[in-house]
C-alpha positions in Angstrom: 6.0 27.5 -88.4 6.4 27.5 -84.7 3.0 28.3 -84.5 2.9 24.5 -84.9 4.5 23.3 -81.6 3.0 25.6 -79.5 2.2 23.6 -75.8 -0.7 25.6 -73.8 0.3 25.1 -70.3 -2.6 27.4 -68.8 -4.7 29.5 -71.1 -5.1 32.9 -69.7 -7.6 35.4 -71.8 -8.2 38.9 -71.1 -10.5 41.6 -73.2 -10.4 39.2 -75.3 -7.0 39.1 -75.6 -5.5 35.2 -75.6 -2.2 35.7 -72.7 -2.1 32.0 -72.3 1.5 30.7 -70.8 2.7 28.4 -73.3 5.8 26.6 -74.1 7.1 29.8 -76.3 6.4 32.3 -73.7 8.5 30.1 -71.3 10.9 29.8 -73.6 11.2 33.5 -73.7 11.4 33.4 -69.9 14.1 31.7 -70.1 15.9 34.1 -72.6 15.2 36.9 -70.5 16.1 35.3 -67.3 19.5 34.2 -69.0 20.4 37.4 -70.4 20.1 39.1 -66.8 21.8 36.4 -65.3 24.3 36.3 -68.1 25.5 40.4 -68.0 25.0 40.3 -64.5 26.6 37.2 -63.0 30.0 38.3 -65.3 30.0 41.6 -63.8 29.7 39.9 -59.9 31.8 37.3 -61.3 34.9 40.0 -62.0 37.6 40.2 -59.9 39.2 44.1 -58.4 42.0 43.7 -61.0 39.7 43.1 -64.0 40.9 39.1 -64.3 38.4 36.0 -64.4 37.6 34.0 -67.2 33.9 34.1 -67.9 33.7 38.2 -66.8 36.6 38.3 -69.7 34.5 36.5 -71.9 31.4 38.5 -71.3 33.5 41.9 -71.8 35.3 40.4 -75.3 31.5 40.0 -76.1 30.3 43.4 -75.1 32.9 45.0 -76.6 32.4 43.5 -80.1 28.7 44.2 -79.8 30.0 48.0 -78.8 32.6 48.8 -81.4 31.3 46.8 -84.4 27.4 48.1 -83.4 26.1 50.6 -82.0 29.6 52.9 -82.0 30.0 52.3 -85.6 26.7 53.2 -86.6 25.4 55.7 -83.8 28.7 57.3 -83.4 28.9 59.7 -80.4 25.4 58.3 -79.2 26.8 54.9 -79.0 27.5 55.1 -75.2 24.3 56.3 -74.7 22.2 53.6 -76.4 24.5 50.6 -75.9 22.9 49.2 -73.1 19.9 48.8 -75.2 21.2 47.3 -78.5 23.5 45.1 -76.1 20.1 43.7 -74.5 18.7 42.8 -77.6 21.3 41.4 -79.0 21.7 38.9 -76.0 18.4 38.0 -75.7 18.0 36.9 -79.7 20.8 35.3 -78.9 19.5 33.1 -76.5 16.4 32.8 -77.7 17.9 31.9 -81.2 19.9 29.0 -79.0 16.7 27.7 -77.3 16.3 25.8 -80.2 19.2 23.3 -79.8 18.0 22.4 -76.4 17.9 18.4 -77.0 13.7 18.5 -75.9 12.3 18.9 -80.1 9.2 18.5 -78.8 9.1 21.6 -76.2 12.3 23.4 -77.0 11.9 25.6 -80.1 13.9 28.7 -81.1 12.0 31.5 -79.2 12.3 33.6 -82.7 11.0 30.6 -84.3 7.6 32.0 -83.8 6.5 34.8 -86.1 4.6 36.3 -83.0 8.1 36.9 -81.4 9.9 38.8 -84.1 7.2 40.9 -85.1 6.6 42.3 -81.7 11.0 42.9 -81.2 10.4 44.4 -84.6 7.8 46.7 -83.7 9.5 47.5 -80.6 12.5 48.9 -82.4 10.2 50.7 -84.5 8.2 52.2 -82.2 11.4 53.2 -80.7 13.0 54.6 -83.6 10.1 56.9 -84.2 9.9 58.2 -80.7 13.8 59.1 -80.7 12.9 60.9 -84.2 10.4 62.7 -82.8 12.2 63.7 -79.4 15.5 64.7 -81.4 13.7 66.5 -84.7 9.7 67.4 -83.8 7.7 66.4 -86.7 9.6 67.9 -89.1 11.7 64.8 -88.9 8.9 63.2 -91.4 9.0 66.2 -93.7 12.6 65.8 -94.3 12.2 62.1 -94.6 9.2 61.9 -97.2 10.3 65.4 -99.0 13.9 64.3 -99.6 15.6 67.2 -100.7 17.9 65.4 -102.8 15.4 64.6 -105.0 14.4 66.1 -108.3 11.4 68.4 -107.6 8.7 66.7 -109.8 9.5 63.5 -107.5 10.3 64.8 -104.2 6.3 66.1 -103.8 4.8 63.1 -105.9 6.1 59.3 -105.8 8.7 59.6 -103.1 6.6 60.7 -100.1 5.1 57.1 -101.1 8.1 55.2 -101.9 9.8 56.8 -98.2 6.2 55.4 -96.6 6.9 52.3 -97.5 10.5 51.9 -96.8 9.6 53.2 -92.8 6.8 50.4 -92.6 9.0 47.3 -94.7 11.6 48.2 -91.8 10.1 46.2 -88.9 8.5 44.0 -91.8 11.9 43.2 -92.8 13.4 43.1 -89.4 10.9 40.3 -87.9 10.8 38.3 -91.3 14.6 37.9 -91.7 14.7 36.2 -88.4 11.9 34.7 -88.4 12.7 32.9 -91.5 16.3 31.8 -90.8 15.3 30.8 -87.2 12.9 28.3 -88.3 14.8 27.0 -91.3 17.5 26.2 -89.3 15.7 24.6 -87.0 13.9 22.1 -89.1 17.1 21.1 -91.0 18.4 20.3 -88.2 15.9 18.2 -87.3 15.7 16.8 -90.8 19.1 15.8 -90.5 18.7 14.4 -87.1 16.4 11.9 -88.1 18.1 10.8 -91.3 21.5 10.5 -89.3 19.6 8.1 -86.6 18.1 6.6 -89.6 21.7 5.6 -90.2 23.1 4.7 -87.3 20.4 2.3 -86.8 21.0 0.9 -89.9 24.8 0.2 -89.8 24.1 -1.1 -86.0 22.4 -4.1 -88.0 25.2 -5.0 -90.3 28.5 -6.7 -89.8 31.1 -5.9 -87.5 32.6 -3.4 -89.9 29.6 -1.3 -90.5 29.1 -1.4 -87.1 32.4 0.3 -86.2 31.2 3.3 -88.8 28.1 4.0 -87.0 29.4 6.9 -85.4 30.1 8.8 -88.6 26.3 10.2 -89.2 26.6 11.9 -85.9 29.2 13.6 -87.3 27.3 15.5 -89.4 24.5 16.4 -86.9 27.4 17.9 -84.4 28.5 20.0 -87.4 24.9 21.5 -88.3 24.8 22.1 -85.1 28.2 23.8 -84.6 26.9 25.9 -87.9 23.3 26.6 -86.2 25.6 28.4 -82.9 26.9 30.7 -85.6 23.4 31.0 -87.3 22.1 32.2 -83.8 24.8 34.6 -83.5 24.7 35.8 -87.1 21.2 36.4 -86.5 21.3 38.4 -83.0 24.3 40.8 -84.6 22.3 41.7 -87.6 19.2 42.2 -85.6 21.1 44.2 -83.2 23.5 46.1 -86.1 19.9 47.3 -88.1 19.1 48.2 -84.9 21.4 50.2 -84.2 21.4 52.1 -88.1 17.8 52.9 -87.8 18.2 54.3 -83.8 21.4 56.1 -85.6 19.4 57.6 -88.7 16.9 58.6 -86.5 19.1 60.4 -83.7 21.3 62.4 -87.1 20.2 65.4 -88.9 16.8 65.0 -90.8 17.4 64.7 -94.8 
């Protein structure tokens, strides 16, 4: 649905490939530019003894994103591939918080745009596949469409199909899921929004009573908005936690 407020600022085409610069790609600009200056401003930012506010911030965040993530489900690999699960996560993150930018008209969520997730989503999996392949050789797919927990008649007819599509509904899954609850939250939102400024110029035209309750509506547009911040970090740790199970599948002894 983001499709639908995409602004062409220069249209750029190449083999017949359309690279035009539009609001969206900005957007993602921006995540990417705040995700370096975000991880690197805290660790500039920390003082010799380890003190200062938003570096302690930063490392509370990091640390969740370690311990909860990619220790718990890559185990001793964790350390190793932290670095990369901690950079998607922050830049879903602020890519999922584009979208409450007051600017509806330019600002969307940068993961609001099915062209966005897919391509993260193929990333992982393209990622995944190469660390398979690097830790196991191709017998990594043997193992994993010739389960050997299954009953012989179905581990060499339906499940080499049934694994098949479980490895390609992965990324499917993966750009879908936050495709979906990007955008939904971001139209409510602005659903809401309109209704609540609906009301307030409504009340505005009564009596001095109503007047003093025009406030209220607002209310309810800071609290969808308090619920979307949790939406965009909901969103970024699951990305970032499925991430992290399929990298540690991939890196643990083939089935």
């Amino acid at each position: 649905m983001g499709e639908h407020h995409v602004i062409v600022h220069k249209v750029i085409e190449l083999f017949g490939l359309n690279l035009s610069i539009t609001n969206f790609v900005v957007i993602l600009w921006l995540g990417a530019l705040l995700t370096f200056l975000f991880l690197v401003g805290a660790a500039r930012c920390m003082k010799a003894d380890g003190s200062g506010r938003f570096a302690n911030l930063v490392e509370s965040m990091l640390d969740f994103v370690r311990e909860n993530v990619s220790d718990a489900f890559m185990g001793h690999h964790g350390a190793k591939w932290f670095p990369f699960v901690a950079t998607i996560f922050f830049f879903i993150l602020f890519n999922n918080l584009a979208g409450l930018i007051p600017i509806p008209s330019y600002f969307h969520a940068g993961t609001s745009n099915l062209n966005v997730t897919a391509v993260l989503a193929i990333i992982v999996f393209l990622v995944v596949q190469a660390v398979a392949v690097k830790q196991h050789g191709l017998k990594y797919y043997v193992g994993l469409l010739f389960p050997k927990t299954a009953p012989g008649w179905l581990r060499f007819t339906l499940m080499p199909f049934i694994e098949l599509i479980g490895v390609f509904a992965r990324p499917f899954s993966l750009a879908i899921r936050l495709f979906a609850n990007m955008t939904a939250g971001h139209q409510i939102i602005l659903v809401l929004l309109t209704g609540e400024l609906i009301g307030v110029t409504y009340l505005l035209q009564q009596g001095f009573f109503m007047k003093l309750l025009a406030p209220l509506p607002l209310l309810g547009v800071i609290v969808m908005d308090g619920f979307e911040i949790f939406v965009a970090f909901i969103q970024a740790f699951i990305f970032a936690l499925l991430t992290a199970l399929y990298l540690g599948e991939a890196l643990e002894e083939s089935h």
